[in-house]
N, CA, C and O atoms as CSV, one atom per row, in Angstrom:
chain,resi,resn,atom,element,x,y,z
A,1,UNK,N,N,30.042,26.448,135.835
A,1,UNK,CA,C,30.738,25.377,135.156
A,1,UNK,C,C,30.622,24.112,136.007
A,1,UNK,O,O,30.911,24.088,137.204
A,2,UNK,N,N,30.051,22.756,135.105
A,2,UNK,CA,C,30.177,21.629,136.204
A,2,UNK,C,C,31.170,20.759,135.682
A,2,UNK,O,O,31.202,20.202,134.585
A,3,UNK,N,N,32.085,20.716,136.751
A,3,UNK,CA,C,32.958,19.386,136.699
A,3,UNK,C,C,32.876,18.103,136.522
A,3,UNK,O,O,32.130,17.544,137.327
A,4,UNK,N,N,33.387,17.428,135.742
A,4,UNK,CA,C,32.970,16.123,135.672
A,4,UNK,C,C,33.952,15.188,136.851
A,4,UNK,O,O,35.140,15.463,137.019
A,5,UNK,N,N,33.203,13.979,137.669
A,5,UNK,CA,C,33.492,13.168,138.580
A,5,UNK,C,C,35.181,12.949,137.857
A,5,UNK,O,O,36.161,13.565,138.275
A,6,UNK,N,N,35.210,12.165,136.964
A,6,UNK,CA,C,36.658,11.618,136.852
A,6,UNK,C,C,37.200,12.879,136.447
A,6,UNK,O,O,36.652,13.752,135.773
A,7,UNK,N,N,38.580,12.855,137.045
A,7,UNK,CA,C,39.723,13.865,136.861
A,7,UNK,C,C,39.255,15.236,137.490
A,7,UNK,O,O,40.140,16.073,137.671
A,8,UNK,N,N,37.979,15.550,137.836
A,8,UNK,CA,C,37.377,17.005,138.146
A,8,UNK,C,C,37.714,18.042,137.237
A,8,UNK,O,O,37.943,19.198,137.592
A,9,UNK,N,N,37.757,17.486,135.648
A,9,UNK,CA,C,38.523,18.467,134.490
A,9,UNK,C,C,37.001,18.911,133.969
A,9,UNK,O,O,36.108,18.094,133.749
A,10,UNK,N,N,36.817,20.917,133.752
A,10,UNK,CA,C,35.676,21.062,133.421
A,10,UNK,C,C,35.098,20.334,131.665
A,10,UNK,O,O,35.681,20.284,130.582
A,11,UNK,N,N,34.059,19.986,132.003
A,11,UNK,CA,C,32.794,20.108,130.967
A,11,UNK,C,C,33.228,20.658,129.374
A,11,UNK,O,O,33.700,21.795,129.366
A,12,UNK,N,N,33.130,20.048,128.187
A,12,UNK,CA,C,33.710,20.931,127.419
A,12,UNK,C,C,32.288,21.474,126.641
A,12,UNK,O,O,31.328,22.009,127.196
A,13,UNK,N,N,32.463,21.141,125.032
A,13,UNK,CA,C,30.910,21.561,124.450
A,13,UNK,C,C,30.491,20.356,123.783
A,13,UNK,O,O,31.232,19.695,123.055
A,14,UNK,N,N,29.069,20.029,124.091
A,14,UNK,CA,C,28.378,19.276,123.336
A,14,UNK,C,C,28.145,20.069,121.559
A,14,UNK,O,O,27.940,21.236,121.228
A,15,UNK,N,N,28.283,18.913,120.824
A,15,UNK,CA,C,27.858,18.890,119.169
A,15,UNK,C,C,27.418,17.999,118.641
A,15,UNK,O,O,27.930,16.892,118.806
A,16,UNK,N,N,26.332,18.170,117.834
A,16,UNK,CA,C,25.463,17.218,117.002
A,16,UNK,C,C,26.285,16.690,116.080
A,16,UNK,O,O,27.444,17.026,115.838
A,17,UNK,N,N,25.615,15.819,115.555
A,17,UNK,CA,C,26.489,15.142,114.682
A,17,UNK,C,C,26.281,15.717,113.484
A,17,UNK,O,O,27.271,15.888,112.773
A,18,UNK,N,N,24.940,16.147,112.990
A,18,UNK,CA,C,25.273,17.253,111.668
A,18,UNK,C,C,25.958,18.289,111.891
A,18,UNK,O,O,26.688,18.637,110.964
A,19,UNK,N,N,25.967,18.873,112.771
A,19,UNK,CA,C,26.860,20.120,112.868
A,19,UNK,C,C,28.239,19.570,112.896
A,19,UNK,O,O,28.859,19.832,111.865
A,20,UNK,N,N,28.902,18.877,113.784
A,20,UNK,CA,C,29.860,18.131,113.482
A,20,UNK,C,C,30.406,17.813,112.097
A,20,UNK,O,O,31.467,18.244,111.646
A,21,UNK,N,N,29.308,16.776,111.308
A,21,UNK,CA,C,29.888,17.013,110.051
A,21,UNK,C,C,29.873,17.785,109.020
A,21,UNK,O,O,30.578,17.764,108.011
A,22,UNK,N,N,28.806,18.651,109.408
A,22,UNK,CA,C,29.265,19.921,108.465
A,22,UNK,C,C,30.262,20.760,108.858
A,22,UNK,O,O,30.525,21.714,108.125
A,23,UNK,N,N,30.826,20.607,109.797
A,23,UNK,CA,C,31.565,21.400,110.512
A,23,UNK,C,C,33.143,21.068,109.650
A,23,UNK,O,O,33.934,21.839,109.107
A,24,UNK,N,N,33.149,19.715,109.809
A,24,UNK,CA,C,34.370,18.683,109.371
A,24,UNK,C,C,34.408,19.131,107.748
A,24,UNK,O,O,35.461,19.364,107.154
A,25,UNK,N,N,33.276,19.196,107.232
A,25,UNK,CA,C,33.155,19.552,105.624
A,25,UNK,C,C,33.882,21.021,105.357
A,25,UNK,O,O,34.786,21.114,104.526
A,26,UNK,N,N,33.425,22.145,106.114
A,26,UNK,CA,C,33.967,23.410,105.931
A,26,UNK,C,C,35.770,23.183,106.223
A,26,UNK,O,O,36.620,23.401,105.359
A,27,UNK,N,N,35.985,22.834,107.254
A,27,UNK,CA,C,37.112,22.935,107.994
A,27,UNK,C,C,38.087,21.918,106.908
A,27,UNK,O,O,39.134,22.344,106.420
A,28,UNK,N,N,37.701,20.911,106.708
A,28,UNK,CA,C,38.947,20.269,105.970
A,28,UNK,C,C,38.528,19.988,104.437
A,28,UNK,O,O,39.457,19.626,103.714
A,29,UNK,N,N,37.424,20.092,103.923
A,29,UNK,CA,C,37.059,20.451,102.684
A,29,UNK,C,C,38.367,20.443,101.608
A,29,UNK,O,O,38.723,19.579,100.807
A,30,UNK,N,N,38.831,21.535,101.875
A,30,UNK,CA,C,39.796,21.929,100.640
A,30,UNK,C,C,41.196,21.356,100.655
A,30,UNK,O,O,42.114,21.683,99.903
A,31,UNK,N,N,41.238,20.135,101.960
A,31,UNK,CA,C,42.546,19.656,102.488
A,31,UNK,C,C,43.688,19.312,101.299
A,31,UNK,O,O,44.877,19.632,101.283
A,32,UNK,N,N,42.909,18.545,100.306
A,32,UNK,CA,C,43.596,18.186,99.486
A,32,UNK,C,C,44.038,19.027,98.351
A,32,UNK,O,O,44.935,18.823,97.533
A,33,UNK,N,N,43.181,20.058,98.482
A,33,UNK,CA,C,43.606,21.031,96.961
A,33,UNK,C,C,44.889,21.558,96.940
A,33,UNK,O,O,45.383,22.234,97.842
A,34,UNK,N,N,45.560,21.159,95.629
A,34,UNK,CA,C,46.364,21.581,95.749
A,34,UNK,C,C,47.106,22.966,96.108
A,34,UNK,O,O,48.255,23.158,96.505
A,35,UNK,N,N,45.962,23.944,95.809
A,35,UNK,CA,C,46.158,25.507,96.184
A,35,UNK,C,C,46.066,25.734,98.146
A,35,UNK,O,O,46.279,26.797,98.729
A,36,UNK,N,N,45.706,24.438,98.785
A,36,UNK,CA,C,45.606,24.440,99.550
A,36,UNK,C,C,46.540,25.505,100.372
A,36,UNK,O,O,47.721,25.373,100.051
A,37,UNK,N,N,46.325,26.488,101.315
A,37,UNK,CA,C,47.382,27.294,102.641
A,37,UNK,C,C,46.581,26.730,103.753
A,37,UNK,O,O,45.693,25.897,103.577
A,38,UNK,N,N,46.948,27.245,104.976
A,38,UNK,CA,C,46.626,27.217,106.212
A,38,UNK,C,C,46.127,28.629,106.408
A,38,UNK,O,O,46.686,29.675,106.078
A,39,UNK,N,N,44.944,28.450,107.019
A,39,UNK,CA,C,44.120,29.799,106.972
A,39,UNK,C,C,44.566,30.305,108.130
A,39,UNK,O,O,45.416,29.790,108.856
A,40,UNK,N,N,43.773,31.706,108.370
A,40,UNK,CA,C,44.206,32.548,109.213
A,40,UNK,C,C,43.560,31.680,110.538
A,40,UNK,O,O,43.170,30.515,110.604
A,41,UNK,N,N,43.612,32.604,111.407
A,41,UNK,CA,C,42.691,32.191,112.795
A,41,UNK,C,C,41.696,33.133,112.849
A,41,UNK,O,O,41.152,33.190,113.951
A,42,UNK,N,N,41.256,33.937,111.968
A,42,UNK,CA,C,39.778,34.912,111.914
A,42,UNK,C,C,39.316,33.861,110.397
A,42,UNK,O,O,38.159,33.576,110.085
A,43,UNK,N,N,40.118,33.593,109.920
A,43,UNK,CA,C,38.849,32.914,108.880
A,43,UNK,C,C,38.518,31.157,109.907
A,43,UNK,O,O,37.355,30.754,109.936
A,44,UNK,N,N,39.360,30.526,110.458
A,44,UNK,CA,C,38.868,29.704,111.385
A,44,UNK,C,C,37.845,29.819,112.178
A,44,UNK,O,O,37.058,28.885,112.340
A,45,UNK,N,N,37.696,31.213,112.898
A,45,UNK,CA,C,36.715,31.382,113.518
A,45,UNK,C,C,35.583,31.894,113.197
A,45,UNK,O,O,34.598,32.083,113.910
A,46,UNK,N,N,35.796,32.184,111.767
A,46,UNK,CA,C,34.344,32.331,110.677
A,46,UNK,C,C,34.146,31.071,110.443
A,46,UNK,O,O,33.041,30.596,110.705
A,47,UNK,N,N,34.800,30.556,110.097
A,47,UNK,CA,C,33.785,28.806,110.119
A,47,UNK,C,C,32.930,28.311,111.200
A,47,UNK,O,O,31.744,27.984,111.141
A,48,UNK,N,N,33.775,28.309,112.250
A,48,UNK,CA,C,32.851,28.232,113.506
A,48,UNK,C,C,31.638,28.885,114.026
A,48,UNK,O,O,30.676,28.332,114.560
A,49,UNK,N,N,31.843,30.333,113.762
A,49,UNK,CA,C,30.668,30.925,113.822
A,49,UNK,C,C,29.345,30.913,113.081
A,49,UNK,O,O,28.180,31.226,113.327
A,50,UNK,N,N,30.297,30.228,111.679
A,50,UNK,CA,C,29.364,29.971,110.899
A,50,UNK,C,C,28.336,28.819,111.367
A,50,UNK,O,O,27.244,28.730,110.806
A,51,UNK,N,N,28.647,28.076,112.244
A,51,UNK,CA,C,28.143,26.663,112.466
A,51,UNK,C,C,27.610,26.871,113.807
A,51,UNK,O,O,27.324,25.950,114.572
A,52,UNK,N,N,27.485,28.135,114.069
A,52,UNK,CA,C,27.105,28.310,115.361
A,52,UNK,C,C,27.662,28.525,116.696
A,52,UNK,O,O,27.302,29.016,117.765
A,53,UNK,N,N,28.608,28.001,116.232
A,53,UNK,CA,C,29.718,27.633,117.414
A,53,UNK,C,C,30.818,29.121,118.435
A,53,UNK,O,O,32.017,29.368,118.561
A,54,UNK,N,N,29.628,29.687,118.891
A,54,UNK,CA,C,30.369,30.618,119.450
A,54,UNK,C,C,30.567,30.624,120.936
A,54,UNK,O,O,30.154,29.777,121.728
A,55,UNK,N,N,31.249,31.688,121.193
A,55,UNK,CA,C,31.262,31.927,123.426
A,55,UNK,C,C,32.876,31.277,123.200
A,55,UNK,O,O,33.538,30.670,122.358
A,56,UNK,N,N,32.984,31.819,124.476
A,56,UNK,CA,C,34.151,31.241,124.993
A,56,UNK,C,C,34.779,30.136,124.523
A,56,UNK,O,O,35.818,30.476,123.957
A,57,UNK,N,N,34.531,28.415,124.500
A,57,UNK,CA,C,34.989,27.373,124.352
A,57,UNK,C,C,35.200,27.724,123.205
A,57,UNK,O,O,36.422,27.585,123.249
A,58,UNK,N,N,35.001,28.084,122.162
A,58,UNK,CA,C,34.969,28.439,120.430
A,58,UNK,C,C,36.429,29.702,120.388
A,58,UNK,O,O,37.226,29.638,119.452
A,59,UNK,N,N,36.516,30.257,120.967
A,59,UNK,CA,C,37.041,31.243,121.047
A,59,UNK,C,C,38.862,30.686,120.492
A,59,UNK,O,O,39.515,29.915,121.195
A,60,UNK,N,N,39.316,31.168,119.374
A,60,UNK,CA,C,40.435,30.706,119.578
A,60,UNK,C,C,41.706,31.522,119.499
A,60,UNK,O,O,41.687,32.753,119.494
A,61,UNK,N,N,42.693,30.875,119.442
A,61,UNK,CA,C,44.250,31.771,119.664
A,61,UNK,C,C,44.662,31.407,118.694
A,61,UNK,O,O,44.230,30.341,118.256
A,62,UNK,N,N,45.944,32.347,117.752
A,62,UNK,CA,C,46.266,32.152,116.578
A,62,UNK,C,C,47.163,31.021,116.837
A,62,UNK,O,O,47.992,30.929,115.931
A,63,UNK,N,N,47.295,30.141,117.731
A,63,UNK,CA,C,48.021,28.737,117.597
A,63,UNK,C,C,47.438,27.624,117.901
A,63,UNK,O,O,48.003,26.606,118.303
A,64,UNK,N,N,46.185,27.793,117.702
A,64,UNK,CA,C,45.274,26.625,117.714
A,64,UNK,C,C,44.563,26.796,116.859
A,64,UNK,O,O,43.729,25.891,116.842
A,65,UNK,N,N,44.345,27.859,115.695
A,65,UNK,CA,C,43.482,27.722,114.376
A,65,UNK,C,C,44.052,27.260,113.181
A,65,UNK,O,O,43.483,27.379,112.096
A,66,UNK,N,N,45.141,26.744,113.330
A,66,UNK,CA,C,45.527,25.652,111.964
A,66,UNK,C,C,46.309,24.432,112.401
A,66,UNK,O,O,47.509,24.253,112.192
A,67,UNK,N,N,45.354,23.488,113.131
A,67,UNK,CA,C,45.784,22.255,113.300
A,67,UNK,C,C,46.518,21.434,112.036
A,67,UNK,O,O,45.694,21.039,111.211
A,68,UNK,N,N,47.914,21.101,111.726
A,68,UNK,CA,C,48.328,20.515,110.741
A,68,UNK,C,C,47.849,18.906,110.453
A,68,UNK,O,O,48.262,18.307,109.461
C-alpha cells in the first residue's frame, strides 16, 4: 500500500469515468421510483461486482451499502 505525501492517509481506488458513470446509472437509477426501497448490502455489492469493482476497497459492511 502507498501512502500519499499529504496526511500519509492510504491510496484509495482509481475509476474511469465510464465505469463511474455506469456505475452511478445502476446504483441510483431507480432513485426516484416510486416503488423505490433501499437495497440490501449483497445486492449493493452485486452492482459493484458487476462493474468490476472487486477486492478489498469494494468490499462492504451492511452500513455502508445504502447511502441515503
Amino acid at each position: 500500500m502507498r501512502l500519499l505525501r499529504s496526511g500519509d492517509k492510504p491510496d484509495g481506488e482509481t475509476v474511469g469515468l465510464r465505469t463511474l458513470a455506469a456505475l452511478a446509472r445502476d446504483w441510483y437509477g431507480d432513485r426516484l421510483d416510486p416503488a423505490w426501497r433501499p437495497r440490501s448490502a449483497e445486492e449493493s455489492q452485486r452492482i459493484l461486482g458487476a462493474h468490476g469493482l472487486t477486492g478489498d476497497f469494494w468490499r462492504l459492511t451492511s452500513s455502508s451499502a445504502s447511502p441515503q
